[in-house]
Each structure stands twice: as C-alpha cells, then as structure tokens.
N, C-alpha and C positions, 0 to 999 in steps of 0.2 A: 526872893525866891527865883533860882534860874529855871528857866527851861530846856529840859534835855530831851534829844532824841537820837537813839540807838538805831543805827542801821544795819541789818545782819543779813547774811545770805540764806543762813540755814540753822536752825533749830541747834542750841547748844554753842552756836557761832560767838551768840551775843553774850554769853557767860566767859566761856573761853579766854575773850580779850579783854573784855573791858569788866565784867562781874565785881570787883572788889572795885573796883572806880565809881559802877553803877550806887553800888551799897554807900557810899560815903555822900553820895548826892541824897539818895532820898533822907539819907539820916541826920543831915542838915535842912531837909525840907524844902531839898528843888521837887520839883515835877520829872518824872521820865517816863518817857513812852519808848518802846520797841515797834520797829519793823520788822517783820521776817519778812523774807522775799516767797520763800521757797515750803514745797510742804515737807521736805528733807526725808521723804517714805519710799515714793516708787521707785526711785534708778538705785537705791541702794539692797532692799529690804525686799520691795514690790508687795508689803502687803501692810497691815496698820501697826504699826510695834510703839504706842502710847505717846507718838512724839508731841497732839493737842493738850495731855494732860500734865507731860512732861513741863511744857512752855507756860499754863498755869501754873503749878506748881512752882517750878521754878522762880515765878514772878512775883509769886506773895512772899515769896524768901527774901527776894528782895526790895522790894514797897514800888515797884513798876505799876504805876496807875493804868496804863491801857497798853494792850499788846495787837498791833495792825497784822493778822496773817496774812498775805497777796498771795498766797498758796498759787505759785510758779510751779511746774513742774521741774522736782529736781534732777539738775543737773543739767538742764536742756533751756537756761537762758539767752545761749547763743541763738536759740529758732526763734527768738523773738527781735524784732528791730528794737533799737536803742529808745527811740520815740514811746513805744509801748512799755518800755519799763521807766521811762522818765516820767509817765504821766501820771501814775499815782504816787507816786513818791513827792510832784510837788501837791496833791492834793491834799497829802496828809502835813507839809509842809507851811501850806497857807489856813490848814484848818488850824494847827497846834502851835504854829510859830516862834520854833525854839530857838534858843538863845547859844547852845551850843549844840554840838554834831558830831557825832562818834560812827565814826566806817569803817569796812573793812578795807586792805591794802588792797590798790591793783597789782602789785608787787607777789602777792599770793599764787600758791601753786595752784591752785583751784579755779578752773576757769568761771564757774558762775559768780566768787568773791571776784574777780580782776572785771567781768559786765558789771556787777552791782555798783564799783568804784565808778565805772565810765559813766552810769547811767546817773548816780546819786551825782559829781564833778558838776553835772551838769544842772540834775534839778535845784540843789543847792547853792548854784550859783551868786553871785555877791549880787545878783538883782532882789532876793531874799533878803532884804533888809533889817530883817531882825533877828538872823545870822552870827553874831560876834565871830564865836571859833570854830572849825571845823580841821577836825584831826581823824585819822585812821588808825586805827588797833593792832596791834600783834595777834594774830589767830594760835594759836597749838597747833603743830599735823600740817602748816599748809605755809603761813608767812615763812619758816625756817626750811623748806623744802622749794619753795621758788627759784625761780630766774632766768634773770640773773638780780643778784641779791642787792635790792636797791633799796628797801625799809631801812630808813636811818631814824631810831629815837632818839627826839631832841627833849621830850617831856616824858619828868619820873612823875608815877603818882603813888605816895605809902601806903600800902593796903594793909601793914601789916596787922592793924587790928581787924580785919576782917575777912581776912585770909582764908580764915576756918569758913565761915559761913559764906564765902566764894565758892568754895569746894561742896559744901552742903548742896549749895543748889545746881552744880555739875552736876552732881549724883544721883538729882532725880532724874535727869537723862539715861538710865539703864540703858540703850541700845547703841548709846555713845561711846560707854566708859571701853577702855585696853585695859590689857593689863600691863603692867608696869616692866620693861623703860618705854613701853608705848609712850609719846608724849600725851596721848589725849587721857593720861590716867592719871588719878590723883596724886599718886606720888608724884610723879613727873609734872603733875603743875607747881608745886609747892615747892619744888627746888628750880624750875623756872623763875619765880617771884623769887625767890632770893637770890636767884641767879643777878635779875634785874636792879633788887633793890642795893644788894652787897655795891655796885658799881658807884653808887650816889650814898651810901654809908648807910643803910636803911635793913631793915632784916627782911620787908619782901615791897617788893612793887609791880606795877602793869604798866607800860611804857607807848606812847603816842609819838606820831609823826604829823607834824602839822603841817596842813592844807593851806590854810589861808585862818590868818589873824585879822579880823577887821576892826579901827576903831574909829568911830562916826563922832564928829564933833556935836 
C-alpha cells in the first residue's frame, strides 16, 4: 500500500487535477489524504455556499481517508510569509508520511496555487525521506490561463475507467460548476481528459509534471 498525499489550494482544486488519478489509488488500496489550503468562501462568495460539505462529499466519492482544511483565507496567501504556510504542511507531512505527492503547478494563473507550490517545494523537500515522487497537477480555469506557459507533462495517467465518477464528485461542488465551454464544467472536463489521453492513445487521462523522482538505495 502507497501513501498519498494531495495538496490543493482550494476546494474542488483537488478534484480538478488530479480526481481520476486520486480514485485509481484508493481503488487499489493506497491511503490518500487531502490538503486544502484555503476555505475557498470569502474573496469569492463572501458568505457560506456549502464548500465544508461539498469537500466531504466529494471525498467519500472518492475513498480519501482524511481531509486536513488549513482554512487560509482565500485568496489572500500572499499576506502570509512563506514560513507560516510551510509549517503545517510539514506537520501533516511527518505525521502521515507519504510516499508520493501531488501539487499544484507554480506555473498556475492563480496566485494562491503558484504560493502553495513555493511553500509545499519546500516543506516536501528530499529532507522528507519517505518522499519517492513528487509531481504537480494540471488545474482547469488556471494551469491553461498562466504565464508564461511553462507546465510541461511528462506523466500520462488512464483515467478512463473513472472518468465518470471524476466528474461525479466535481458535481457535488455546485458553486464551482460553469457552464459549458467554461472549462471548469463537466463537459469541458471530459473532452479535457481525452484531450490528454488521445496524445498517449488512451480515451481520457490527467497528466503530471514531475518535481523530483527519488530513489533511495
């Protein structure tokens, strides 16, 4: 069994990118736990639009054994030093000790995903010795709107049998969803993943950029 851990800026961030990836881990019986950084409510919303229940929800869709909320105010992780957001990030890191690492790109048009990158770079550091991979995710709405456009994937992964129940647990994010060619909408992600997966001959996938590979004799 590996251990995974998802690191995300914002509510629905962590579906987004990496969902269909998440679902193929627990369904071989790694372990995954989620970060959110962020309460993803005030700078957008500024009042409560179900994003706690949404994140549950969302999580038993996909067999995520623990979900860490650092409930950051969104949008505003630049008023934080770098220090203050590294320091829980490695605490959830020495408590749970995963084996692999999924981020979001600094590459992102979104300033609080490009901090989260700076701050995670760092707590996840190869001093994390039980570290192997560490990769960042394609977002929807933010990695394709960046720059200058420096996300290069070098890792396919085939979602296609879970495609559908990727999108399932988008959905329970109602305050998230566009309408479609929005990319943050359902149709628009499902021709995204085939967009991906057609390139490596596959009918959908969600594609990584790898950080750092470690292998420890």
């Amino acid at each position: 069994m590996n251990k995974i851990l998802v690191v995300a800026a914002h509510p629905d961030d962590e579906i987004l990118g990496i969902g269909g990836t998440v679902l193929k881990h627990t369904k071989r019986g790694d372990e995954v736990r989620n970060i959110i950084m962020c309460e993803g409510e005030s700078f957008r919303y500024g009042r409560d639009v179900g994003q706690n229940l949404a994140i549950q929800e969302a999580s038993k869709l996909l067999g995520v054994s623990k979900v860490y909320q650092l409930q950051y105010p969104d949008e505003k992780l630049d008023t934080y030093t770098l220090t203050e957001l590294i320091k829980p990030l490695e605490q959830v890191s020495e408590e749970f000790k995963p084996d692999i690492v999924y981020c979001q790109s600094g590459y992102d048009a979104n300033q609080d995903h490009k901090i989260l990158f700076q701050a995670a770079n760092i707590a996840l550091r190869p001093t994390s010795e039980w570290i192997r991979n560490f990769y960042c995710f394609y977002t929807a709405s933010s990695t394709e709107w960046g720059v200058p456009r420096k996300f290069v994937p070098d890792t396919w992964i085939d979602v296609s049998s879970v495609l559908e129940e990727k999108i399932e647990a988008f959905e329970k994010y109602d305050s998230e969803i566009r309408q479609y060619p929005h990319p943050r909408s359902s149709d628009a992600l499902r021709h995204q993943a085939h967009f991906w997966g057609n390139q490596c001959c596959m009918d959908a996938a969600e594609v990584l950029m790898t950080i750092r590979r470690v292998e420890r004799r």
